[in-house]
KOLLO-819433 format. One record per residue (C-alpha): x, y, z; residue number from 1; residue in three letters. Coordinates in nm, 4 decimals, always signed. Each point is the difference from the previous one (the first is absolute). Example, Ala and Ser with C-alpha at 12.3 -4.5 7.8 and 13.67 -1.06 7.14 Angstrom:
<recs>
<rec c1="+1.2300" c2="-0.4500" c3="+0.7800" pos="1" code="ala"/>
<rec c1="+0.1370" c2="+0.3440" c3="-0.0660" pos="2" code="ser"/>
</recs>
This chain:
<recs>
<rec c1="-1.6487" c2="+0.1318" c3="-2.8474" pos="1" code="unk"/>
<rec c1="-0.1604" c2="-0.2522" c3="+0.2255" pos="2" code="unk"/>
<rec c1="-0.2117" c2="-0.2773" c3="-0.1330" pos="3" code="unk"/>
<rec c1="-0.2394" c2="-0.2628" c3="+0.1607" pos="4" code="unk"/>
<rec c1="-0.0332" c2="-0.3537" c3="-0.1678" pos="5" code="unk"/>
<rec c1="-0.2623" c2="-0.2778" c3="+0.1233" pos="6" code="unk"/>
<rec c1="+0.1214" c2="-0.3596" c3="+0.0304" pos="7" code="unk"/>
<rec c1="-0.0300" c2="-0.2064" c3="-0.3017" pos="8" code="unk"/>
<rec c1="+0.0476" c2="+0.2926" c3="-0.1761" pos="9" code="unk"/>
<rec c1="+0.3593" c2="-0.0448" c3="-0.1121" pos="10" code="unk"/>
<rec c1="+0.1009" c2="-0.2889" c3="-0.2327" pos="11" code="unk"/>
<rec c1="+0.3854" c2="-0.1083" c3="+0.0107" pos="12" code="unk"/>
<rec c1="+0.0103" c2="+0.1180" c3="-0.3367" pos="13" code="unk"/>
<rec c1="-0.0819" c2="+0.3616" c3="+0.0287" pos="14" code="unk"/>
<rec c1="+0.2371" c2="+0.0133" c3="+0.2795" pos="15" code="unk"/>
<rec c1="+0.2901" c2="-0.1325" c3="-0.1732" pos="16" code="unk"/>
<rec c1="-0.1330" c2="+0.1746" c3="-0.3698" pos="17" code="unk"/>
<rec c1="-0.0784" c2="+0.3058" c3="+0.1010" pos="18" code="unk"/>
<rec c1="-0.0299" c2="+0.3114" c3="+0.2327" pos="19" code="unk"/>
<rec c1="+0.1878" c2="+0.2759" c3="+0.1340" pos="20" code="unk"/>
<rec c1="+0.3391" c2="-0.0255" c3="+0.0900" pos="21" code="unk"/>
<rec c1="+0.0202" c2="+0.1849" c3="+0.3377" pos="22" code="unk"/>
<rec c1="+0.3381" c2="+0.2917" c3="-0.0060" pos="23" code="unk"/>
<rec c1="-0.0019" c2="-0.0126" c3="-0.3990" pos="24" code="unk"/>
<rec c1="+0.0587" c2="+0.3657" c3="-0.0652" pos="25" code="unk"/>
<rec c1="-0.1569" c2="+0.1591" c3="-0.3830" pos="26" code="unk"/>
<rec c1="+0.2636" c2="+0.1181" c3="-0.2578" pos="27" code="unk"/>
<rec c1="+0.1990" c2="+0.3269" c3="+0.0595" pos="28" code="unk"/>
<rec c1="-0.0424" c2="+0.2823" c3="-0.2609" pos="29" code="unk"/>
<rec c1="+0.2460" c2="+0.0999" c3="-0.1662" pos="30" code="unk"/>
<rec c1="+0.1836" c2="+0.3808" c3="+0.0728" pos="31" code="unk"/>
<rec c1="+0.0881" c2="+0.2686" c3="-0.1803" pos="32" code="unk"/>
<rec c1="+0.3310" c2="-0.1706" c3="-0.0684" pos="33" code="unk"/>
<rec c1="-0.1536" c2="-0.2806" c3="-0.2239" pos="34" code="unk"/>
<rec c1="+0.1123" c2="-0.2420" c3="+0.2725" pos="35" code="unk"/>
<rec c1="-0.2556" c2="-0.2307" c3="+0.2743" pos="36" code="unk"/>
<rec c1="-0.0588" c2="+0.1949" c3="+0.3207" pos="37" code="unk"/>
<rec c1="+0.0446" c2="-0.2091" c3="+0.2838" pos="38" code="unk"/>
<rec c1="-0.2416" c2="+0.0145" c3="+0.3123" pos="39" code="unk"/>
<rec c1="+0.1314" c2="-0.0281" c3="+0.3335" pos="40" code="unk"/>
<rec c1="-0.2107" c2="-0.2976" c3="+0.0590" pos="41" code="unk"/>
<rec c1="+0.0994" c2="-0.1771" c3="-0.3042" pos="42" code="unk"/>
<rec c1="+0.3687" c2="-0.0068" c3="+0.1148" pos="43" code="unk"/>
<rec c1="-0.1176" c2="-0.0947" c3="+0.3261" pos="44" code="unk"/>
<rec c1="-0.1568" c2="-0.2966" c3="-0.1493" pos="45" code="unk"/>
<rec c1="+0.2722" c2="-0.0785" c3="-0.1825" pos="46" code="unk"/>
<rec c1="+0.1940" c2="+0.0336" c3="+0.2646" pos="47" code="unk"/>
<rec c1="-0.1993" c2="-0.2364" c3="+0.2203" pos="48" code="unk"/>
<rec c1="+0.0113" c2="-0.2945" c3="-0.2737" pos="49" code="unk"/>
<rec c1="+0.3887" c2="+0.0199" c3="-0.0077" pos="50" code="unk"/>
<rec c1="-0.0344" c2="-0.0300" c3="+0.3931" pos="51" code="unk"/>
<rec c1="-0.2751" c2="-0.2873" c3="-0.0339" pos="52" code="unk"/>
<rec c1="+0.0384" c2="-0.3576" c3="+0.0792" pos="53" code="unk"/>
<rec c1="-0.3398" c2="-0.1040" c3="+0.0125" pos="54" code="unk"/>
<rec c1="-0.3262" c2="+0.1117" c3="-0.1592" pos="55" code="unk"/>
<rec c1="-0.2021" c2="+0.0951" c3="+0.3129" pos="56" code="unk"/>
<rec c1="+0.0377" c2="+0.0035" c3="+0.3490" pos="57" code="unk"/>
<rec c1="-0.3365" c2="-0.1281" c3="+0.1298" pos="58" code="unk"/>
<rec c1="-0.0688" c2="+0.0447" c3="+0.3825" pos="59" code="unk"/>
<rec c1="-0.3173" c2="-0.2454" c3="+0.0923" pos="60" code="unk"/>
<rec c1="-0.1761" c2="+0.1278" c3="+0.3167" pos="61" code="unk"/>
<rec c1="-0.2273" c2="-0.2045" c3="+0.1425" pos="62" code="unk"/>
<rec c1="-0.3093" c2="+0.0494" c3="+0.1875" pos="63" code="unk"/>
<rec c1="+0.0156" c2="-0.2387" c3="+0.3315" pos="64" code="unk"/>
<rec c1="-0.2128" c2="+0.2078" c3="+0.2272" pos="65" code="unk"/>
<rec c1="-0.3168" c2="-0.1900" c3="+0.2235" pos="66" code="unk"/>
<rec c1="-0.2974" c2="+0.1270" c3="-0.2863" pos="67" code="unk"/>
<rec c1="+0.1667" c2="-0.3045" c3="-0.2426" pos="68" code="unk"/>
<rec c1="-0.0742" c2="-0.2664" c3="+0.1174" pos="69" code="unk"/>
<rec c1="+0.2184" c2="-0.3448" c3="+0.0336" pos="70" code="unk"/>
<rec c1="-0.1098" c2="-0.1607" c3="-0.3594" pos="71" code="unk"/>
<rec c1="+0.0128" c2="+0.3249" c3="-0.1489" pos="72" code="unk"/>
<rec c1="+0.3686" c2="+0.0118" c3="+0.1295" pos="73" code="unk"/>
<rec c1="+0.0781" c2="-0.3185" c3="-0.1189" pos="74" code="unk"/>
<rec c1="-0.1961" c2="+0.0898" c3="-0.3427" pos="75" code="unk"/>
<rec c1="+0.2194" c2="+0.2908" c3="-0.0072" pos="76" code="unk"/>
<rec c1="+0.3299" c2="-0.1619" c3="+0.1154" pos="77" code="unk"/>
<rec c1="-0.0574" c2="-0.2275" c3="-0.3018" pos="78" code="unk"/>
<rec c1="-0.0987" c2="+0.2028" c3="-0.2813" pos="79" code="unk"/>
<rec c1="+0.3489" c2="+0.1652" c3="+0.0481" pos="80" code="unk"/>
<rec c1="+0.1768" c2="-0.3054" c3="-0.0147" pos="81" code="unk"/>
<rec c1="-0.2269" c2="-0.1740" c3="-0.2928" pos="82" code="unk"/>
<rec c1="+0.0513" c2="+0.3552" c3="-0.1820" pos="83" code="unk"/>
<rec c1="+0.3676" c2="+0.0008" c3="+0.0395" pos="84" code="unk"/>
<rec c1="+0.0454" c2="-0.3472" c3="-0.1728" pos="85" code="unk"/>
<rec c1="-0.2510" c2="+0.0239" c3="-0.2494" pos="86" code="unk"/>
<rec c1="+0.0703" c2="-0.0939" c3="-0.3874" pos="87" code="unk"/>
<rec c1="-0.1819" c2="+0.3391" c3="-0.0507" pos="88" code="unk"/>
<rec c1="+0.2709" c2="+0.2227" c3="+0.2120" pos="89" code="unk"/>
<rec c1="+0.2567" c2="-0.1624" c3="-0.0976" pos="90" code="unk"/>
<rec c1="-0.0651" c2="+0.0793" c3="-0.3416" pos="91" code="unk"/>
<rec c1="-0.0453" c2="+0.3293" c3="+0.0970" pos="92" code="unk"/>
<rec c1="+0.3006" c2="+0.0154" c3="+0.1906" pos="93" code="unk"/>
<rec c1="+0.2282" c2="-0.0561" c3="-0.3165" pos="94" code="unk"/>
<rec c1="-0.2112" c2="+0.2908" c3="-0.1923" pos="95" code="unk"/>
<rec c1="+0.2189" c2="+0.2615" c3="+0.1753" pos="96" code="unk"/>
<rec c1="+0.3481" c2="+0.1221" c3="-0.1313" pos="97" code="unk"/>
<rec c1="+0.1496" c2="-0.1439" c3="+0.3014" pos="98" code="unk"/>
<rec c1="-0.1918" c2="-0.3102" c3="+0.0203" pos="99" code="unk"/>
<rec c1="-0.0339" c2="+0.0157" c3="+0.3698" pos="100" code="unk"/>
<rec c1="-0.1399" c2="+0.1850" c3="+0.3124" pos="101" code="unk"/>
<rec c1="+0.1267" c2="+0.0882" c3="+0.3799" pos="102" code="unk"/>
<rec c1="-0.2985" c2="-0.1082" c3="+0.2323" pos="103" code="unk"/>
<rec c1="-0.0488" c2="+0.0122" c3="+0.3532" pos="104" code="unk"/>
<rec c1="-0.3321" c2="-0.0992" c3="+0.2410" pos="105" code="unk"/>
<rec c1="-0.0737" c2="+0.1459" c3="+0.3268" pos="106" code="unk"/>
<rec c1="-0.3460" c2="-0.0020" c3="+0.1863" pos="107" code="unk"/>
<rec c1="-0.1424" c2="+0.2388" c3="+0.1893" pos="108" code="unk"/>
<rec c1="-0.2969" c2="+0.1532" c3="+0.2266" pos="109" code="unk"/>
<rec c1="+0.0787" c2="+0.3134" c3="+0.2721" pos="110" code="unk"/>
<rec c1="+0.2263" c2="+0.3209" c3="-0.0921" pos="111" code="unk"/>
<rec c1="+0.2862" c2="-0.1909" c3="+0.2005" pos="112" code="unk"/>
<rec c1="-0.0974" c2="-0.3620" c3="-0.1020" pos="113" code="unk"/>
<rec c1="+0.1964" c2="-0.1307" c3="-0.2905" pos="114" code="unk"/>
<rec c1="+0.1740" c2="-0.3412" c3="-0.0917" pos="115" code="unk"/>
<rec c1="+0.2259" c2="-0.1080" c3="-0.2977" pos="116" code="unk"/>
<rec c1="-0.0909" c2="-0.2767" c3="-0.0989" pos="117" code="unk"/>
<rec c1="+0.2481" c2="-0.0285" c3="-0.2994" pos="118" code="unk"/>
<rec c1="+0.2727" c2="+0.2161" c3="-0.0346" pos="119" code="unk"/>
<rec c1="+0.1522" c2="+0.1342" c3="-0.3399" pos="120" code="unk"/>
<rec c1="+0.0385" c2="-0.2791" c3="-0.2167" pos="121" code="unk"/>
<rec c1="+0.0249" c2="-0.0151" c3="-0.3684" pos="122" code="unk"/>
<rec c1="-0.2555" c2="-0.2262" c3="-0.2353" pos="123" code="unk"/>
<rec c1="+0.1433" c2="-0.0803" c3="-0.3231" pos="124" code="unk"/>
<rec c1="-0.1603" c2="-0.3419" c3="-0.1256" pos="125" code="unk"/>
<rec c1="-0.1449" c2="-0.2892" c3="+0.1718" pos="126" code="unk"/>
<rec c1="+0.2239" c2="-0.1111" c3="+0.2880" pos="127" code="unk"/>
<rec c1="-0.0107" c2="+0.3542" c3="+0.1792" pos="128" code="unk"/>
<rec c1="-0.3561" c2="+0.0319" c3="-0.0633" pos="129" code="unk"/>
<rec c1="-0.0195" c2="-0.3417" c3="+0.1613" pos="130" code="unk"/>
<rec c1="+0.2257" c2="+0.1145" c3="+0.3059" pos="131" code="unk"/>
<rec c1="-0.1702" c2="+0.3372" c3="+0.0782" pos="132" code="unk"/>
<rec c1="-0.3560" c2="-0.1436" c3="-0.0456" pos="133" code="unk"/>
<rec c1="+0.0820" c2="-0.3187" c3="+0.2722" pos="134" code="unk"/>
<rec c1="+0.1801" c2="+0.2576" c3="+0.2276" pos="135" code="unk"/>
<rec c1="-0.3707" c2="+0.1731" c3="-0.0061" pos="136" code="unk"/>
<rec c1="-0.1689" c2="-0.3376" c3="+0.0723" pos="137" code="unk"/>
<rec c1="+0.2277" c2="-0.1482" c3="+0.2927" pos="138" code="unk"/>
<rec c1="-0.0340" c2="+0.3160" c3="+0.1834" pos="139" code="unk"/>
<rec c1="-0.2852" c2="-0.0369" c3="+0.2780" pos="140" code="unk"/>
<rec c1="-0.3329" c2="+0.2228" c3="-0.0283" pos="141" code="unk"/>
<rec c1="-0.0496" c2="+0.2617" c3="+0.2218" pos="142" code="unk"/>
<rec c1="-0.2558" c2="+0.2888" c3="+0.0391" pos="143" code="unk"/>
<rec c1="+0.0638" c2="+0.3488" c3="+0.1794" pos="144" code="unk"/>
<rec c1="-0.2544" c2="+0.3151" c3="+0.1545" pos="145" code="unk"/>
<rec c1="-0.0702" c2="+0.3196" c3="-0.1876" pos="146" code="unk"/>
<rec c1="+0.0020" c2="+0.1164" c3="-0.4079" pos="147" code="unk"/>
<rec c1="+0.3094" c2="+0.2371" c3="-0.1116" pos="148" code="unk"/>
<rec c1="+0.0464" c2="-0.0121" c3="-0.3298" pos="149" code="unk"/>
<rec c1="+0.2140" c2="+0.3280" c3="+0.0453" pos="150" code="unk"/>
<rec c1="+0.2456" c2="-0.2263" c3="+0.2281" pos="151" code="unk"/>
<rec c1="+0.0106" c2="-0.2269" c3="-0.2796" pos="152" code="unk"/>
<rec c1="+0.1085" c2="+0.2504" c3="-0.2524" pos="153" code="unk"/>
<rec c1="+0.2130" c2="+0.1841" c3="+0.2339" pos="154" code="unk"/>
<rec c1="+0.1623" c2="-0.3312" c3="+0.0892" pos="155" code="unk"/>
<rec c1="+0.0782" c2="-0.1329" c3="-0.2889" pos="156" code="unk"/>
<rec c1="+0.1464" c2="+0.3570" c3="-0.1742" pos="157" code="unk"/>
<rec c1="+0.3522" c2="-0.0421" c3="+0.1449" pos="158" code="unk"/>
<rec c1="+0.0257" c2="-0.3652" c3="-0.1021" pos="159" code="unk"/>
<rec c1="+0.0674" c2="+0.1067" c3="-0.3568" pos="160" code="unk"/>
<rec c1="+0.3089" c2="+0.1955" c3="+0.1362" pos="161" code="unk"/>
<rec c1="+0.1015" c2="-0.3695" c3="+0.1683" pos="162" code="unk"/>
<rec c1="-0.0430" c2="-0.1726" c3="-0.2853" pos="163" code="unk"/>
<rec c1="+0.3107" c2="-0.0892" c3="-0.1978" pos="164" code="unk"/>
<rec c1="-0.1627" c2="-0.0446" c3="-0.3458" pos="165" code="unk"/>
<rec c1="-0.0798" c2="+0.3084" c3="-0.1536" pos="166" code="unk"/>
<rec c1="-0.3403" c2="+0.0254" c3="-0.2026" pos="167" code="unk"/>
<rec c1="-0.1422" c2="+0.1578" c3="-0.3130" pos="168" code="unk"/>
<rec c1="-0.3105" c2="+0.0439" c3="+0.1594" pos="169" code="unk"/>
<rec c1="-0.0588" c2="-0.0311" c3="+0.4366" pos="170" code="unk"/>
<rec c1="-0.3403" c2="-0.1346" c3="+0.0467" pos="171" code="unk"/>
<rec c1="-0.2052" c2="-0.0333" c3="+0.3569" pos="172" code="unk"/>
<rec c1="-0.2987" c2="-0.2517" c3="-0.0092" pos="173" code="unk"/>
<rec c1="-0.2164" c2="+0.0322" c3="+0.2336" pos="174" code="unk"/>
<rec c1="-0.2797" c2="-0.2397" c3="+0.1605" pos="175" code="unk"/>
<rec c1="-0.2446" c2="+0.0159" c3="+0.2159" pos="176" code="unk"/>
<rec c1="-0.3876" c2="+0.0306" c3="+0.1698" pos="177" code="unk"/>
<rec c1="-0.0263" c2="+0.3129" c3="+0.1439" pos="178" code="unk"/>
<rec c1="+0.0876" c2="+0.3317" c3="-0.0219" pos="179" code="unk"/>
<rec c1="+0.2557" c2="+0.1663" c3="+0.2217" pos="180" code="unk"/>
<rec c1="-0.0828" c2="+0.1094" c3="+0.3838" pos="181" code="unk"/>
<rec c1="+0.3068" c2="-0.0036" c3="+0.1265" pos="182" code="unk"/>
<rec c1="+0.3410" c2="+0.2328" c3="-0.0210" pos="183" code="unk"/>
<rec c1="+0.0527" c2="+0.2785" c3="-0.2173" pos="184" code="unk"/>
<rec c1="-0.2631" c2="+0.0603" c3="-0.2808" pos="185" code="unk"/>
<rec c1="+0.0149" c2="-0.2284" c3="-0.3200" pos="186" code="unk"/>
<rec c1="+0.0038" c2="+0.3175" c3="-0.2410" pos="187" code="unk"/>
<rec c1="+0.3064" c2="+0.1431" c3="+0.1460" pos="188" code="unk"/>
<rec c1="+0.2088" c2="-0.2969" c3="-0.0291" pos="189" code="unk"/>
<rec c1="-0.1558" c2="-0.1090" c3="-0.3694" pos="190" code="unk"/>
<rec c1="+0.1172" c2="+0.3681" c3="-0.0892" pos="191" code="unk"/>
<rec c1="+0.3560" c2="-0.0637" c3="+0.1846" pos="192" code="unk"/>
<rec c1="+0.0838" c2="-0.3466" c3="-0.2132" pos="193" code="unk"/>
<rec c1="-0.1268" c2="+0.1650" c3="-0.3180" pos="194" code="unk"/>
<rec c1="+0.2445" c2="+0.3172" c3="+0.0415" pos="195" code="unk"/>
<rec c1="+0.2465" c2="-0.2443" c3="+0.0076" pos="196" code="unk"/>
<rec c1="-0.1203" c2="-0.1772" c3="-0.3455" pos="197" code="unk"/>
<rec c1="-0.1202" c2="-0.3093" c3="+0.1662" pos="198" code="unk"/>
<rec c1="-0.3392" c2="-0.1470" c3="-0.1372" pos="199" code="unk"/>
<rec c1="-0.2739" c2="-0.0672" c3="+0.2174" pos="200" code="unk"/>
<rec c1="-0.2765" c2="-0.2965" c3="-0.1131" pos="201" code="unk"/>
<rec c1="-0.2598" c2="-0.1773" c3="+0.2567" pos="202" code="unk"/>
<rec c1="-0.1998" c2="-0.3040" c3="+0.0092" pos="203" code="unk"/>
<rec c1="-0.3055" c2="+0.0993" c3="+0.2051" pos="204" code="unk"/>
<rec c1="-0.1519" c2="-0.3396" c3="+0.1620" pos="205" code="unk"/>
<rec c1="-0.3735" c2="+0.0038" c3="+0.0312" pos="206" code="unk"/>
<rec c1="-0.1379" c2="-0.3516" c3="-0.0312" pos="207" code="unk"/>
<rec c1="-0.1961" c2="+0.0447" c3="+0.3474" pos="208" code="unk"/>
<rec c1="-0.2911" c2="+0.2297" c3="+0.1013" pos="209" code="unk"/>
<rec c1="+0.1103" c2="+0.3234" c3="+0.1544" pos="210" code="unk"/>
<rec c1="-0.0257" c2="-0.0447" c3="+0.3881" pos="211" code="unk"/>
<rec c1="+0.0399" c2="+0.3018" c3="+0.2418" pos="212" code="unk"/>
<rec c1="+0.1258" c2="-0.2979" c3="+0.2704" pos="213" code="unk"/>
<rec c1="+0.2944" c2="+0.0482" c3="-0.2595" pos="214" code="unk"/>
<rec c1="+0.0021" c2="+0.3508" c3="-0.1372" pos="215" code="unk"/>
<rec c1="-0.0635" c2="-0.0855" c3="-0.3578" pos="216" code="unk"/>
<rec c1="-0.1231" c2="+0.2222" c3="-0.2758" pos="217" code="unk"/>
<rec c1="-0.2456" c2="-0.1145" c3="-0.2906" pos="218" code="unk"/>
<rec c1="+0.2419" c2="+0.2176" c3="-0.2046" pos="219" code="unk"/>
<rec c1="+0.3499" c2="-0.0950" c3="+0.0493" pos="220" code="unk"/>
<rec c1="+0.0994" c2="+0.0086" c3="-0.3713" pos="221" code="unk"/>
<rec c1="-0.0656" c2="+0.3220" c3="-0.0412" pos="222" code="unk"/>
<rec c1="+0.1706" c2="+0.1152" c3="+0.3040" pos="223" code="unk"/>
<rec c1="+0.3338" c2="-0.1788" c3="-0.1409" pos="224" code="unk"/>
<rec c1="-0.0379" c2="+0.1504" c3="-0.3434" pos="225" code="unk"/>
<rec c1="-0.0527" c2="+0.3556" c3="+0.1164" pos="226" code="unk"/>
<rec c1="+0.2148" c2="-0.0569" c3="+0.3828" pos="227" code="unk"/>
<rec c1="+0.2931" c2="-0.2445" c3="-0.0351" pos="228" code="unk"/>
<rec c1="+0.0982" c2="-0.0682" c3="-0.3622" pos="229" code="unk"/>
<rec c1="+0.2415" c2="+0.2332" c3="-0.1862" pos="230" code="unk"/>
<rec c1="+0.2465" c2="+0.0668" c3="-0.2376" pos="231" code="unk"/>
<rec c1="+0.0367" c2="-0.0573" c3="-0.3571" pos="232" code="unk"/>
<rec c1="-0.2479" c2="-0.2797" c3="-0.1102" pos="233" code="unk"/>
<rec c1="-0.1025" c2="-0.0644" c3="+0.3273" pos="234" code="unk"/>
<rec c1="-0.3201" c2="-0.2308" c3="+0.0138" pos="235" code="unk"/>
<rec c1="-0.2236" c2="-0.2284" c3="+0.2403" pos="236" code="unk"/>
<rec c1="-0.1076" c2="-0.3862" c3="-0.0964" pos="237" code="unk"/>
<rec c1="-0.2749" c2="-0.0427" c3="+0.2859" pos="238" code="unk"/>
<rec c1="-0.1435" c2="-0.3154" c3="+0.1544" pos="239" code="unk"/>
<rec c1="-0.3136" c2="-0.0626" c3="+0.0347" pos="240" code="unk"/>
<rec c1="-0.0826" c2="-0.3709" c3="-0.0145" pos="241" code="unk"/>
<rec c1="+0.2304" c2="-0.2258" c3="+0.1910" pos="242" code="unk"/>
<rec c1="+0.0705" c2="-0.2295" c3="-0.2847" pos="243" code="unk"/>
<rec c1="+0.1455" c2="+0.2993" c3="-0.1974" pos="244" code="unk"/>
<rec c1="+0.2672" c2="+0.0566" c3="+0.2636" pos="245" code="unk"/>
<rec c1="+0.2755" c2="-0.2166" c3="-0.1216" pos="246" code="unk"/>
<rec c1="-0.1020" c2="+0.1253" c3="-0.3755" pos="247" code="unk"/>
<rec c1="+0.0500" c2="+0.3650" c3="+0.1546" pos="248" code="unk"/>
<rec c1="+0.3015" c2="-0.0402" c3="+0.1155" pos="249" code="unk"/>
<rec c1="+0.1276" c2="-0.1373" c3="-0.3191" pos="250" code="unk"/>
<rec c1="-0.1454" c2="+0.2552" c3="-0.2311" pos="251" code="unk"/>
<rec c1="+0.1284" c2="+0.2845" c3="+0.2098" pos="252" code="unk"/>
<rec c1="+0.3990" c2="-0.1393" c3="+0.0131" pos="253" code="unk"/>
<rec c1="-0.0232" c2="-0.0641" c3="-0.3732" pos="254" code="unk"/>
<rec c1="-0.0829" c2="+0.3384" c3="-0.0663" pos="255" code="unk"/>
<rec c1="+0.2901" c2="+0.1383" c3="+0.2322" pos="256" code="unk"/>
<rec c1="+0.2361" c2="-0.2411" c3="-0.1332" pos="257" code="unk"/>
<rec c1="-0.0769" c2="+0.0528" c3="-0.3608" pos="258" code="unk"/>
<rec c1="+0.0200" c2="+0.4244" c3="+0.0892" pos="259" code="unk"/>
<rec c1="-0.3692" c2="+0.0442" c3="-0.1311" pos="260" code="unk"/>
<rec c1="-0.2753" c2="+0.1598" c3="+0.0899" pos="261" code="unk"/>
<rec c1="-0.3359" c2="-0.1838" c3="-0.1427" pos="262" code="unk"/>
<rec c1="-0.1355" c2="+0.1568" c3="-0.3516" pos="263" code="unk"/>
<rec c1="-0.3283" c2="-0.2002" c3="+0.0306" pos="264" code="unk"/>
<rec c1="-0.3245" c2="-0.0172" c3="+0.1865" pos="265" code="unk"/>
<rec c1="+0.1387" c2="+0.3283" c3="+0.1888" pos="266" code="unk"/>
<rec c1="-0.1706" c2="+0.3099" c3="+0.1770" pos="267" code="unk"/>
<rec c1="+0.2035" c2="+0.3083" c3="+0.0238" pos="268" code="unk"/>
<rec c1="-0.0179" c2="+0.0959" c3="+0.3917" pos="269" code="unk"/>
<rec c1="-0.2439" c2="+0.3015" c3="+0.0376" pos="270" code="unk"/>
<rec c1="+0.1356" c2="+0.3538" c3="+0.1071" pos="271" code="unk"/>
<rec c1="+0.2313" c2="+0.0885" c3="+0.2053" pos="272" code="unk"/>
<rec c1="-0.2397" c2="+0.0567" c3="+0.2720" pos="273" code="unk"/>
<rec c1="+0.0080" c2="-0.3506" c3="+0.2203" pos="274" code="unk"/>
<rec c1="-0.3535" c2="-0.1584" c3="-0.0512" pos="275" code="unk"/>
<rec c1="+0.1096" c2="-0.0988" c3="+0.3764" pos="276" code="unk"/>
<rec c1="+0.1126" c2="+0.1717" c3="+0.3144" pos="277" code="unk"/>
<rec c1="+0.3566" c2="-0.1369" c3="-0.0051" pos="278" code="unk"/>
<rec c1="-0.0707" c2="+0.0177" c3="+0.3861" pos="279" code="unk"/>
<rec c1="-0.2899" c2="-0.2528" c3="+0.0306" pos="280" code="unk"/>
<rec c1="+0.2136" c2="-0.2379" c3="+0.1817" pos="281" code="unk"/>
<rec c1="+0.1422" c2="+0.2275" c3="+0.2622" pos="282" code="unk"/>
<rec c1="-0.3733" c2="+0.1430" c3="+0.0270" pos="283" code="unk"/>
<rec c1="-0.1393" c2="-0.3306" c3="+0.0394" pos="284" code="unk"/>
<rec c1="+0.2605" c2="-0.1286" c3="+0.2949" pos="285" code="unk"/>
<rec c1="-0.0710" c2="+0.3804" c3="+0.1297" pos="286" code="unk"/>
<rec c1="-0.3786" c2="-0.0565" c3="+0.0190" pos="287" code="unk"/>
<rec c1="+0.0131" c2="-0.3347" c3="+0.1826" pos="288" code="unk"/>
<rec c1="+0.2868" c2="-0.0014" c3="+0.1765" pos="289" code="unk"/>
<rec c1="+0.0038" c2="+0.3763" c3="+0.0977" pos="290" code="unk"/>
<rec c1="+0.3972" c2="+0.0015" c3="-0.0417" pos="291" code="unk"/>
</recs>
């Protein structure tokens, strides 16, 4: 089930009180025997919590591509950081089993054009929040040509198999303005990390006018909720006011820390049908560019 949640729409509370625990799997009936049948999955989740040294792996991908401009880059750069050290995750932080996450940051923009910005490192209270959030700040700004979200994803797949902390959860976040036109469709590598249990959630951006100079659409949310997000409990937080961006960011990491997917103020994603040609991006870049 995929969800979509507006911005203001989550309170610390709920996130922390309530929700869905993503992988959570429903009693086993009993068999003929009298004793609990076991799923498969069930002792694969078990399993996975014995292997577990952290509550979620959480892969931030970051939109650096020339539609954002510089403030919103900066905007952006420090909502992550200001999110990271916040009272509010750190409270979430300790409302996991493990009381701690595995994050890394890497920015992107073409199919081949990807930069870690942090590598794995583990948050577990203040002083590591405070590290990874002023490696984020000290590193210099830079923007980048073309929109492939599918890079992104496809990217940052393998860098759970890297990572040396193992996860009850493995979480991509993904920002950005646009929607993809460049490398290999965004539905076919969404469908790729999901097969491999990883969780898909976006934070659309769309505090400016849609410009064709830029190859916008007036639609973008919709095109991550039905194109790039996936998984269990999947959802989208989307932007549309520029003084909402550093709330954004904060709501959407709170919910991924805290392994919940928002009970309140939420709309169900309609059909399975995409209300939006997954393609628009690549048809847009076709139509002006003829290539």
């Amino acid at each position: 089930m995929r969800w979509y949640v507006s911005i203001g729409a989550v309170l610390v509370a709920g996130v922390l009180a309530g929700g869905d625990v993503a992988g959570v799997a429903a009693p086993s009936p009993k068999n003929q025997l009298g004793y609990q049948a076991v799923h498969p999955s069930s002792l694969q989740l078990v399993q996975k919590e014995k292997e577990a040294s952290v509550d979620v792996e959480l892969v931030l991908a970051v939109d650096v591509s020339y539609s954002m401009d510089m403030d919103e880059l900066a905007i952006q750069r420090e909502g992550y950081a200001q999110a990271i050290v916040s009272k509010e995750f750190l409270q979430a932080l300790k409302s996991g089993p493990h009381g701690k996450i595995s994050v890394t940051y890497f920015e992107w923009a073409a199919s081949s054009d990807q930069k870690i910005i942090i590598p794995w490192r583990v948050i577990d209270g203040p002083e590591t929040a405070d590290a990874v959030a002023n490696e984020i700040m000290k590193t210099p700004i830079r923007r980048a040509s073309r929109t492939s979200i599918s890079g992104a994803i496809n990217f940052a797949m393998p860098l759970f198999e890297e990572n040396p902390y193992r996860g009850l959860r493995r979480v991509i976040d993904i920002s950005g303005d646009g929607p993809n036109n460049n490398g290999a469709p965004v539905v076919v590598a969404r469908d790729a990390a999901v097969e491999k249990g990883i969780v898909i959630n976006g934070l659309p951006i769309m505090v400016k006018e849609p410009s064709y100079s830029t190859m916008d659409i007036d639609n973008l949310d919709a095109y991550y909720e039905d194109c790039v997000i996936g998984g269990p409990g999947s959802f989208v937080v989307t932007i549309k006011e520029r003084d909402k961006f550093k709330e954004a960011i904060r709501t959407k990491l709170l919910l991924e820390v805290a392994g919940r997917t928002p009970e309140r103020w939420i709309v169900p994603v309609a059909g399975k049908e995409p209300r939006v040609n997954c393609m628009i991006g690549e048809k847009i870049w076709q139509d002006r560019w003829g290539r």
